[in-house]
N, C-alpha and C positions, 0 to 999 in steps of 0.2 A: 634284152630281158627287161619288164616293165619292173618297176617300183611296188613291193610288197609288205603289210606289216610282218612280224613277226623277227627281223631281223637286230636279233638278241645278241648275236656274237659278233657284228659289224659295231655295236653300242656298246661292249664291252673294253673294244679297241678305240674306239673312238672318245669315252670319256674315262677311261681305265679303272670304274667301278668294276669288281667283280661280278660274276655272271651269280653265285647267289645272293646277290643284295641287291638285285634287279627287280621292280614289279612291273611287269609286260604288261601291257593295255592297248596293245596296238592291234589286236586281232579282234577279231570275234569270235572269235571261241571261248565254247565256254566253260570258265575254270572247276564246273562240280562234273568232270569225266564220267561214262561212263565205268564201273569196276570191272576190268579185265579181267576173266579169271584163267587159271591155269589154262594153256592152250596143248591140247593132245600130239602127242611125237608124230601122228600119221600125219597129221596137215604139213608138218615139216617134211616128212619122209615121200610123198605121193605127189603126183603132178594134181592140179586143181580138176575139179570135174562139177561142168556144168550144170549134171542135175544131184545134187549135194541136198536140198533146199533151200538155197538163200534164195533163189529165186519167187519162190512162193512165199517167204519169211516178208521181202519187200513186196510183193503186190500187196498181200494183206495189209504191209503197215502204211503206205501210200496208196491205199485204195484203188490201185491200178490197172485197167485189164492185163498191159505189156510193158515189161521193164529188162533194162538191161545194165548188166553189172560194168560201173567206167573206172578206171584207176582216177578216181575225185571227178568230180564235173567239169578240172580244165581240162581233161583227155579230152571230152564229146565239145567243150570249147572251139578245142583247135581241128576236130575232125567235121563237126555237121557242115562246115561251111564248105568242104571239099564235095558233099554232096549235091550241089547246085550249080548251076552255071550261072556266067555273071548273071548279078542283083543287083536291084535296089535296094540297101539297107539302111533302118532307123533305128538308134539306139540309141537306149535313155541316157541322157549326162546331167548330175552327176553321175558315177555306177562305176562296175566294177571294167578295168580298163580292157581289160584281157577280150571280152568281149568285139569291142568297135579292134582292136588290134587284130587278132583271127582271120576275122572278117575281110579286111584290108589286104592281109598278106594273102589271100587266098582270091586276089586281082578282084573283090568287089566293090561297087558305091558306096560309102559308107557315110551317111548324116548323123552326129550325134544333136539333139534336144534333147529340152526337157519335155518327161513325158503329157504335159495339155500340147505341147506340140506335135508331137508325134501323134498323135491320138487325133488331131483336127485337120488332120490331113495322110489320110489312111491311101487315099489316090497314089499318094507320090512313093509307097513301098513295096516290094514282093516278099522282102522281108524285117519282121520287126523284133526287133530285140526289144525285153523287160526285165526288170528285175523286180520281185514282189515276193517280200518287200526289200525297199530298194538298197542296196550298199555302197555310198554311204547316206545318199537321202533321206533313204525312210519314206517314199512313194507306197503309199499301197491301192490296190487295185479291188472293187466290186466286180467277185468272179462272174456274176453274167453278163456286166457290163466288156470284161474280157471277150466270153465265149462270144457276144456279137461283134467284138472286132475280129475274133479269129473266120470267122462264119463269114465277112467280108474278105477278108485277104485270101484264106479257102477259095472263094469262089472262081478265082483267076488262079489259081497254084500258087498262091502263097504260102508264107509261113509266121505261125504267130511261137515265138520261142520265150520261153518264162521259166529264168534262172530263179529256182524257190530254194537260195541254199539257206534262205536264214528264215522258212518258211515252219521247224518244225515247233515252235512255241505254240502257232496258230494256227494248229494243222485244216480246222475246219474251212479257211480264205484257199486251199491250194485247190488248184484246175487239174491232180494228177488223176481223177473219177474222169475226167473226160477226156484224155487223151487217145482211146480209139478211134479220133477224127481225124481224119487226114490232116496233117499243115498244123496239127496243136504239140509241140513237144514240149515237154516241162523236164529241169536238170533241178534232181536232189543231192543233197551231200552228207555225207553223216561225219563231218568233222566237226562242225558249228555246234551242233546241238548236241552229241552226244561226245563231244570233246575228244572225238579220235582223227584228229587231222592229221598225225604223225600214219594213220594205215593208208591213207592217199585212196580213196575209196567215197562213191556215187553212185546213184543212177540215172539213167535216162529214162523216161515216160513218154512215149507215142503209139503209134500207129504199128502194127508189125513188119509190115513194107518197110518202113522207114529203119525199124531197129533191126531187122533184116543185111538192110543196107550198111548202116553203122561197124555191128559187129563186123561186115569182111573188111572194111575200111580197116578197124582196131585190131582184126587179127585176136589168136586164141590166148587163155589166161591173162583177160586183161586186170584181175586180184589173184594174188601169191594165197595159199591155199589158208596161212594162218589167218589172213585176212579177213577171208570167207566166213572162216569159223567163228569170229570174235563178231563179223557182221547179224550173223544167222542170230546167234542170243543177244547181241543188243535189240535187234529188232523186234525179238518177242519177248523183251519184258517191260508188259505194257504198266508195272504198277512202277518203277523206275522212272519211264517218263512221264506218268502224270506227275511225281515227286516233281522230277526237274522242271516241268513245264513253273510249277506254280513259284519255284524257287528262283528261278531267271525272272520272272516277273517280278518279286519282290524286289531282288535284287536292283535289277532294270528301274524301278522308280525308284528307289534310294539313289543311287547316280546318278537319277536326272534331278533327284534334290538337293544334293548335296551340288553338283556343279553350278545351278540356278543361285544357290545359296552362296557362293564366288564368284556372283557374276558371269558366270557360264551358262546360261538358260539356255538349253538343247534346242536346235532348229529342227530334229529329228531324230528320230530314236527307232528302237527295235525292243523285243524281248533280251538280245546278245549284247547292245550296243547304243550308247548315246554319241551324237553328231552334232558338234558344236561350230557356227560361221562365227570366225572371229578376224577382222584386217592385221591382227598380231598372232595370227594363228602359228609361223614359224619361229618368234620368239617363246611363244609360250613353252610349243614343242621341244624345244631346246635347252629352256629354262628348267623345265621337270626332268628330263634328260641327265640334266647335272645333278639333279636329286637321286637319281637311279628307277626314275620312273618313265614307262617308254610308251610315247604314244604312238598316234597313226597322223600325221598331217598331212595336208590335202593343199597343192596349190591354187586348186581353181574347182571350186571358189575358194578362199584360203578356209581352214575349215581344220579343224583335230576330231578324232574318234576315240573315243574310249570304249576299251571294253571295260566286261566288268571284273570289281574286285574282288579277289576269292572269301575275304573272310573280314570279321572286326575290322582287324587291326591294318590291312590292306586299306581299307576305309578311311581309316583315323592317318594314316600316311597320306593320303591321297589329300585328306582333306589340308591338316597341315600344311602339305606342299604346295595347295593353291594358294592359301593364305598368304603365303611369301608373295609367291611370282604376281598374283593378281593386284599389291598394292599398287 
C-alpha cells in the first residue's frame, strides 16, 4: 500500500495528541464540504439502479458526452490499465503515485518524468499519464495544446489519460467536452472539491467503447445507493459551487501568503493546495506534527503540501506554528 495523506489516527498514536486538537493539512480536500442533507430510507433500503439520474446530473456538470460512475478515481486507476496489453507508459513525476504503481502491477513499461519531458518525446509512449492540474506540482496544461498531444498518440492507438481530480476550481481548463475521441479519458472526483472524499465516489470521461469496456471490468453498483443520492444534488447545485469555487481561491492565496510570509514561498499551488520544495521538508513536517498540525511530505523532491485551512483561527495556528519551526 502506497503512502497517503490523510492519516489522522497513525499521528494521533504516533505523537499522542488527541484526535480533536489536530489541524489536518495533509489532503486536499477541501474543508467548506459540501451540506449533506438528510438522505431518504429508499437509497438505504433498494439495490442502486443505474438510470436514477446521476448519470445525466454528471454529464451536464462535466460537460461530458459519456461518463461512468467509479467508487473515487483510484477504482478506474487500478482498472483502465488491465484494459491494454503491454505499454509503453509515461507518467508525470512529481504526481500522484498510485498512477505509475497500477500501471506497473499490471506488467507495463513504466517512465516516470516530468511533464517538458514527457511532452518532447510523445514517439517513445502508447500511453501517457497527466495530472492537470498536477498533485503535488501544480503542472497545468493549455487544453488544445493537450487535445494535439492526444490527436498524436490516437493516431497509433494510444492513450492520452488526464487525472482532473483537483480540476473543479477551474472547470473551464478540463478536456471532459472532448472525451468522445477515442484514446482521450479524463478521471473526476468529487472528493476534493466538494469535500465528500469519505462517499469514495468519481467518474470516468471517454469514449463509450471504452466505458463499455470499464464497467464489465468493475462489475455492477460500483456506488452504494446513498452515495448516488448525495452525488445527484451536489452536482446540481450550481449556486453552491460558484460560492465554493470563489472561496478556495481566496483561501488558496492567503496560504500561499502567509507560507511565503515564513519563508515558505510555494513552488506550486492549486485552488485545494499549496506545494512547498524545502531540503528540510521532513523536519519541518515533523516539527508541526508535534504542534498537532499534520501535513503531507513528499521525499522526492523533498517538498510539504498543505491543504487549506478551514477558518481564522486555523490560520492564526498555522501561522504561529511556523513562526517557531522556521527560526
Amino acid at each position: 500500500m502506497l503512502e497517503h495523506g490523510g492519516r489522522l489516527h497513525r499521528a494521533v498514536r504516533e505523537h499522542g495528541i488527541p484526535l480533536e486538537q489536530w489541524l489536518d493539512l495533509s489532503t486536499g480536500i477541501s474543508p467548506f464540504g459540501w451540506p449533506v442533507p438528510a438522505i431518504p430510507s429508499s437509497a438505504w433500503h433498494r439495490l442502486p439502479e443505474d438510470d436514477d439520474g446521476l448519470v445525466d446530473a454528471a454529464r451536464a456538470y462535466y460537460e461530458a458526452p459519456h461518463v461512468v460512475p467509479v467508487a473515487g478515481s483510484q477504482a478506474a486507476i487500478q482498472a483502465l490499465p488491465l484494459l491494454r496489453g503491454p505499454s509503453r507508459v509515461g507518467i508525470i513525476a512529481p504526481g500522484y503515485a498510485e498512477h505509475a504503481h497500477a500501471w506497473e502491477r499490471a506488467g507495463h513499461r513504466v517512465e516516470r518524468h516530468a511533464a517538458e519531458t514527457l511532452l518532447a518525446h510523445l514517439e517513445r509512449w502508447d500511453v501517457l499519464v497527466l495530472i492537470h492540474p498536477n498533485n503535488p506540482g501544480g503542472d497545468g496544461f493549455d487544453p488544445q495544446d493537450l487535445l494535439r498531444v492526444h490527436a498524436e498518440l490516437a493516431s497509433r492507438g494510444g492513450w492520452l489519460l488526464v487525472d482532473e481530480a483537483f480540476m473543479d476550481v477551474t472547470p473551464h481548463e478540463s478536456l471532459c467536452r472532448y472525451t468522445d475521441r477515442d484514446g482521450l479519458i479524463v478521471l473526476r472526483s468529487v472528493g476534493k472539491f466538494f469535500g465528500l472524499a469519505g462517499a469514495r465516489a468519481g467518474f470516468v470521461c471517454a469514449a463509450s467503447a471504452l466505458l463499455e469496456n470499464l464497467q464489465e471490468k468493475l462489475g455492477p453498483w460500483t456506488l452504494s445507493g446513498p452515495t448516488r443520492y448525495v452525488l445527484q444534488q451536489a452536482l446540481h447545485d450550481r449556486d453552491w459551487q460558484a460560492q465554493a469555487r470563489s472561496r478556495l481561491l481566496s483561501a488558496s492565496r492567503q496560504l500561499a501568503a502567509l507560507l511565503a510570509g515564513r519563508g515558505l514561498a510555494p513552488t506550486a499551488s492549486s485552488g485545494l493546495f499549496q506545494w512547498c520544495r524545502h531540503d528540510d521538508a521532513s523536519m519541518l513536517h515533523h516539527a508541526l506534527a508535534k504542534r498537532g498540525i499534520l501535513t503531507r511530505v513528499f521525499d522526492v523532491p523533498p517538498s510539504l503540501r498543505f491543504g487549506l485551512p478551514p477558518d481564522d483561527a486555523a490560520f492564526e495556528r498555522l501561522d504561529a506554528a511556523l513562526t517557531e519551526v522556521m527560526r
